[in-house]
PDB file with one MODEL, atoms N, CA, C and O in Angstrom:
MODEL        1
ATOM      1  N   UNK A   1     121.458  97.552 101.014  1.00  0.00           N
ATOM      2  CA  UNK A   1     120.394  96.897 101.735  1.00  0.00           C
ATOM      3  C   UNK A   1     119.547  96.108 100.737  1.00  0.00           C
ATOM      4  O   UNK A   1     118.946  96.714  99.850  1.00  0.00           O
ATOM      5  N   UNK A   2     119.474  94.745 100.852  1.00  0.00           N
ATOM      6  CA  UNK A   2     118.721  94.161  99.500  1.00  0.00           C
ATOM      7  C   UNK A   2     117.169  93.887 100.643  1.00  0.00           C
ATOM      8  O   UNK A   2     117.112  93.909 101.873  1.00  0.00           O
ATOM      9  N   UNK A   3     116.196  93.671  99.728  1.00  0.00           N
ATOM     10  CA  UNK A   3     114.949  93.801 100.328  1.00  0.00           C
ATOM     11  C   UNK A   3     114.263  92.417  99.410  1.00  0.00           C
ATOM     12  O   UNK A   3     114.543  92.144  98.243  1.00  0.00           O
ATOM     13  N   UNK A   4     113.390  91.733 100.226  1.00  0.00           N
ATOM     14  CA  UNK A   4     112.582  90.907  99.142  1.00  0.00           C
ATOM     15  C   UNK A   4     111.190  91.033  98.437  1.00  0.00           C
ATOM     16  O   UNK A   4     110.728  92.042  97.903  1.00  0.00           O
ATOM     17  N   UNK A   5     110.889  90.379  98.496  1.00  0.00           N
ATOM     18  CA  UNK A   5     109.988  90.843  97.067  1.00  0.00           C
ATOM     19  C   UNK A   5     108.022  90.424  98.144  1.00  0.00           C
ATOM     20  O   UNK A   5     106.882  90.511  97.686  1.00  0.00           O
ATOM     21  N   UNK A   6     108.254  90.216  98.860  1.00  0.00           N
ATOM     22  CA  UNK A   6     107.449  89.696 100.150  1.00  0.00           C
ATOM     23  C   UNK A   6     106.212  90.642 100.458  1.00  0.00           C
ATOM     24  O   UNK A   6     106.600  91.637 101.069  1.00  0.00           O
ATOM     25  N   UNK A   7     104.739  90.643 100.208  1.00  0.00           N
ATOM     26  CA  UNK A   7     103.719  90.848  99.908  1.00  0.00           C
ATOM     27  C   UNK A   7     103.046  91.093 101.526  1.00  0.00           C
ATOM     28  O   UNK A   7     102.801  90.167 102.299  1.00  0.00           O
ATOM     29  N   UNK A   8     102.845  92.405 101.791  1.00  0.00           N
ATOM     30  CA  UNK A   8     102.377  91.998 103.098  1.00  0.00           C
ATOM     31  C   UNK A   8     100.708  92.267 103.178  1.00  0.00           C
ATOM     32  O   UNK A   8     100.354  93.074 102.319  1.00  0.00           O
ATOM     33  N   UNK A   9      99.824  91.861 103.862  1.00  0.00           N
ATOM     34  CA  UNK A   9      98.234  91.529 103.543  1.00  0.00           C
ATOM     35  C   UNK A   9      97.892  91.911 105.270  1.00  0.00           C
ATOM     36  O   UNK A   9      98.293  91.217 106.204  1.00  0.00           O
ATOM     37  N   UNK A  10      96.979  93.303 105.425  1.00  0.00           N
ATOM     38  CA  UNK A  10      96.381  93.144 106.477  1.00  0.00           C
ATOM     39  C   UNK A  10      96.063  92.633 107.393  1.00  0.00           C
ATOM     40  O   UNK A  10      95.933  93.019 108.555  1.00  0.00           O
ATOM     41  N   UNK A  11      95.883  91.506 106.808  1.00  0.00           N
ATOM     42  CA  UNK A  11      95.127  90.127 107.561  1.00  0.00           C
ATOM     43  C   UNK A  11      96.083  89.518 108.287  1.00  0.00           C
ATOM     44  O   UNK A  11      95.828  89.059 109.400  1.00  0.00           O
ATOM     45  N   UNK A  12      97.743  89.420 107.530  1.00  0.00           N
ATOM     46  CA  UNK A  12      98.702  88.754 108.157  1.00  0.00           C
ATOM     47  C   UNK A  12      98.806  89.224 109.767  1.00  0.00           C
ATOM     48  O   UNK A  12      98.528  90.260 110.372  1.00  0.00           O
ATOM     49  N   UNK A  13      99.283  88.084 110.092  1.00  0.00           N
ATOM     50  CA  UNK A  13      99.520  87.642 111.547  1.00  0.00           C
ATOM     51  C   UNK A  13     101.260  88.411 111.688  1.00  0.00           C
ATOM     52  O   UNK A  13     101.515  89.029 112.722  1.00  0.00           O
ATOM     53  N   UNK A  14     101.982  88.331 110.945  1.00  0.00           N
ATOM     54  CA  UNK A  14     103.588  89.244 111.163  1.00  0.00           C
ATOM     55  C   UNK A  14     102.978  90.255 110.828  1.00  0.00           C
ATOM     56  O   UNK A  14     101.941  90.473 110.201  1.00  0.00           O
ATOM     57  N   UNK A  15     103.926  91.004 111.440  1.00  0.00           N
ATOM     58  CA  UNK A  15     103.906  92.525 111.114  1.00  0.00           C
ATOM     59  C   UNK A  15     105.313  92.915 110.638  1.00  0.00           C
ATOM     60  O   UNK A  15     106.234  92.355 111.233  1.00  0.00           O
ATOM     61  N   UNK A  16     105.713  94.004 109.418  1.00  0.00           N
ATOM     62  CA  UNK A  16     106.817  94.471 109.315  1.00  0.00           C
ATOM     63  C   UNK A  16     106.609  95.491 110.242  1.00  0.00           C
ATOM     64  O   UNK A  16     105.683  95.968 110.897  1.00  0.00           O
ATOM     65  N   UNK A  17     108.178  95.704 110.006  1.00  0.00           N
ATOM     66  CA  UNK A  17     108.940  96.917 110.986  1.00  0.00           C
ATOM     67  C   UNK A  17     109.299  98.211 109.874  1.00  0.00           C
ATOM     68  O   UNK A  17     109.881  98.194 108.790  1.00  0.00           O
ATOM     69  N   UNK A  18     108.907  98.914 110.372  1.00  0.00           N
ATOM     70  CA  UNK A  18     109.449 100.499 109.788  1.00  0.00           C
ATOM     71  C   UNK A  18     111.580 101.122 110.384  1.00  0.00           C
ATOM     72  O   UNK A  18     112.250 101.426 111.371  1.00  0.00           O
ATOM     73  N   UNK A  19     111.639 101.002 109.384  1.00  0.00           N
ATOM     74  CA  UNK A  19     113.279 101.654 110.011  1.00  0.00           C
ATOM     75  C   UNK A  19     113.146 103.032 109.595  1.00  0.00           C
ATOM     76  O   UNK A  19     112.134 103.549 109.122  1.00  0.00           O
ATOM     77  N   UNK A  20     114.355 103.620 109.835  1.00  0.00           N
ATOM     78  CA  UNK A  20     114.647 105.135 108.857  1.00  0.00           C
ATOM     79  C   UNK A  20     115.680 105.025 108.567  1.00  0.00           C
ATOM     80  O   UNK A  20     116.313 104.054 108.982  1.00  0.00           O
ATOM     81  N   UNK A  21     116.194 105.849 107.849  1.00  0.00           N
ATOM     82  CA  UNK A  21     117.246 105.037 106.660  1.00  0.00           C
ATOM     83  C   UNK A  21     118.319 106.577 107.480  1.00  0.00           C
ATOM     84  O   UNK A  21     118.005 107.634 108.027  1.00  0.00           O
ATOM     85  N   UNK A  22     120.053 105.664 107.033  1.00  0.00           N
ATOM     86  CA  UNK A  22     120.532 107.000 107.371  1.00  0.00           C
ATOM     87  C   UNK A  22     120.797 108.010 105.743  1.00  0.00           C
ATOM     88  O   UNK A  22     121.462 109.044 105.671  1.00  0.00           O
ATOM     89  N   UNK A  23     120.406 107.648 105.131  1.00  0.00           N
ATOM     90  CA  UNK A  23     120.121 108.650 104.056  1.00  0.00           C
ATOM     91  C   UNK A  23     119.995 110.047 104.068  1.00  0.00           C
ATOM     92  O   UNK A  23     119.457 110.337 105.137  1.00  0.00           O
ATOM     93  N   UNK A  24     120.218 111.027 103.429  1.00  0.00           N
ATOM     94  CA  UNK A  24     120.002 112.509 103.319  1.00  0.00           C
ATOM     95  C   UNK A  24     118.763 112.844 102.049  1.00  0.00           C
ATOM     96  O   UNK A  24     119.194 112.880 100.897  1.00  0.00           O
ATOM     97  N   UNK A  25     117.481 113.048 102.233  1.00  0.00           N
ATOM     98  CA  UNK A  25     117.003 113.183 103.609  1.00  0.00           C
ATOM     99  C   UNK A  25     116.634 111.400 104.565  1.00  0.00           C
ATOM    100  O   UNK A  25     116.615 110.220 104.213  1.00  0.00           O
ATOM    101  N   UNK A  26     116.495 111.850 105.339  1.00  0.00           N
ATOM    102  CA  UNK A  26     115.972 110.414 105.862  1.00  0.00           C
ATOM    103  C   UNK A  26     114.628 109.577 105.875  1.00  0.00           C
ATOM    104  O   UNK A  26     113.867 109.852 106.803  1.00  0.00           O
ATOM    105  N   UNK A  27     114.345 108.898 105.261  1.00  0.00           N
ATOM    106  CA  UNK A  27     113.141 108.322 105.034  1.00  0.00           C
ATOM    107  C   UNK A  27     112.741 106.824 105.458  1.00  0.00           C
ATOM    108  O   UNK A  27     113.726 106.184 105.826  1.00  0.00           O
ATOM    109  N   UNK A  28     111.509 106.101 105.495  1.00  0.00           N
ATOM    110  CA  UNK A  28     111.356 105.329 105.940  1.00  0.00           C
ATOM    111  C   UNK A  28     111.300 104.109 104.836  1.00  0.00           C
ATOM    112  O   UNK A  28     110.920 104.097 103.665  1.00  0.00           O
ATOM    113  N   UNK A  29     111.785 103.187 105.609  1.00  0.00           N
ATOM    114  CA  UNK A  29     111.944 101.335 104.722  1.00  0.00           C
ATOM    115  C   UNK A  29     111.597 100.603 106.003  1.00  0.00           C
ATOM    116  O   UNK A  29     111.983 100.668 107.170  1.00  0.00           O
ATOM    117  N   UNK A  30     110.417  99.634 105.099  1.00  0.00           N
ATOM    118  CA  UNK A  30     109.630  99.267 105.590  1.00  0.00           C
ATOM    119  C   UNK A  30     110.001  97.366 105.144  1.00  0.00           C
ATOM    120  O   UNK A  30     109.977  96.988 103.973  1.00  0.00           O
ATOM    121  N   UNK A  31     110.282  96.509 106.204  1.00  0.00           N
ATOM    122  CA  UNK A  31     110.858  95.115 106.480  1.00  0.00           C
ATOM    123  C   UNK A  31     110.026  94.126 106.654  1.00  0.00           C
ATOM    124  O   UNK A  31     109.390  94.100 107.708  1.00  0.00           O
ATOM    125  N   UNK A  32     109.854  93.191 105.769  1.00  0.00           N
ATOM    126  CA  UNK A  32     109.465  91.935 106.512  1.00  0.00           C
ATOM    127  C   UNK A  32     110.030  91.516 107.604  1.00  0.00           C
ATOM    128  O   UNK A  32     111.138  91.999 107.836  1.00  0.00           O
ATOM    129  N   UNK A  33     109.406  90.401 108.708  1.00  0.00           N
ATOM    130  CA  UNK A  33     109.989  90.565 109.671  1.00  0.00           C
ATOM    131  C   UNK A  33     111.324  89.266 109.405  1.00  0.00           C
ATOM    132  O   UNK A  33     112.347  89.307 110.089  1.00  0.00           O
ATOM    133  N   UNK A  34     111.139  88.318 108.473  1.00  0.00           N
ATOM    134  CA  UNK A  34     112.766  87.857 107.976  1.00  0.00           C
ATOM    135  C   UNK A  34     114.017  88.579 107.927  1.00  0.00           C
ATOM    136  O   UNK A  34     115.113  88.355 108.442  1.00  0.00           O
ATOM    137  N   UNK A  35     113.327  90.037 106.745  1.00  0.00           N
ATOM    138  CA  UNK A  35     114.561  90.793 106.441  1.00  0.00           C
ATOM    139  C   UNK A  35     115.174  91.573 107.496  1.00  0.00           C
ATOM    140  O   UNK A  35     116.377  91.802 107.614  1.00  0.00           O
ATOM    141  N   UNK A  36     113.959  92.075 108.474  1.00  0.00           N
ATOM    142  CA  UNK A  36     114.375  92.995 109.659  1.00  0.00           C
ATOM    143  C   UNK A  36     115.490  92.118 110.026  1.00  0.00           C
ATOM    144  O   UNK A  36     116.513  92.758 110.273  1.00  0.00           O
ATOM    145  N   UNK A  37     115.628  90.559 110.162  1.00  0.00           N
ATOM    146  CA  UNK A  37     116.378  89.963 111.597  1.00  0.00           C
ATOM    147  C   UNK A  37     117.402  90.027 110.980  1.00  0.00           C
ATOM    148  O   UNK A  37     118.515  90.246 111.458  1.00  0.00           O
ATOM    149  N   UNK A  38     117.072  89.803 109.604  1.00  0.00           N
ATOM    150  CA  UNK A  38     118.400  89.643 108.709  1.00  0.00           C
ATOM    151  C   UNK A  38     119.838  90.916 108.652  1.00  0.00           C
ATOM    152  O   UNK A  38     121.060  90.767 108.614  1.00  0.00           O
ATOM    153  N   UNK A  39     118.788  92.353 108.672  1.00  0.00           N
ATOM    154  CA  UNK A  39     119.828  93.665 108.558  1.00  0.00           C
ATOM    155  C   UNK A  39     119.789  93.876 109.994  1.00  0.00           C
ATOM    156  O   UNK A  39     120.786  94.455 110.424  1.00  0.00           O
ATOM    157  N   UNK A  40     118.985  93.593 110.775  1.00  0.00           N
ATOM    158  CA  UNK A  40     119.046  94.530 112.172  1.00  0.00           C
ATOM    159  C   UNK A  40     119.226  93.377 113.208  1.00  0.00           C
ATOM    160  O   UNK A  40     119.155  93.541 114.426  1.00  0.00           O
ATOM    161  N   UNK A  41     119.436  92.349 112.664  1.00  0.00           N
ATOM    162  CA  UNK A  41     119.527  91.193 114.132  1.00  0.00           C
ATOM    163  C   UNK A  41     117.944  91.005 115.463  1.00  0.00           C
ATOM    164  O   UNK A  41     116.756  91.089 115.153  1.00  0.00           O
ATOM    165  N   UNK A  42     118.325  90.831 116.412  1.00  0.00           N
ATOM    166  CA  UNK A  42     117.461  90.663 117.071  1.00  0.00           C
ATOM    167  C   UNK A  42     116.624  91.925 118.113  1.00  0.00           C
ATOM    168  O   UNK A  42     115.941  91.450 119.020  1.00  0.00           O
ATOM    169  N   UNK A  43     116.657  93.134 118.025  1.00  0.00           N
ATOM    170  CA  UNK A  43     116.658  94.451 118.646  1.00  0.00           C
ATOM    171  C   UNK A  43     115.435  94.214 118.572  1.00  0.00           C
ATOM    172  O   UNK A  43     114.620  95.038 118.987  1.00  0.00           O
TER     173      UNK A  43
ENDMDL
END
């Protein structure tokens, strides 16, 4: 999963998305909303 380097600021108007990873244990990664469309398409 590559991720970018993308700065997110309160103030912003996007919001990222939280996923959970299928990892052991499972934890959360947290998306700009570019990268979200990019790994997860349009859901």
């Amino acid at each position: 999963m590559r991720r970018c380097e993308v700065a997110w600021l309160p103030t912003d108007d996007e919001r990222w998305s939280a996923y959970v990873t299928d990892g052991e244990p499972p934890e959360l990664a947290f998306f700009c909303p570019a990268c979200a469309e990019r790994e997860f398409g349009d859901d």
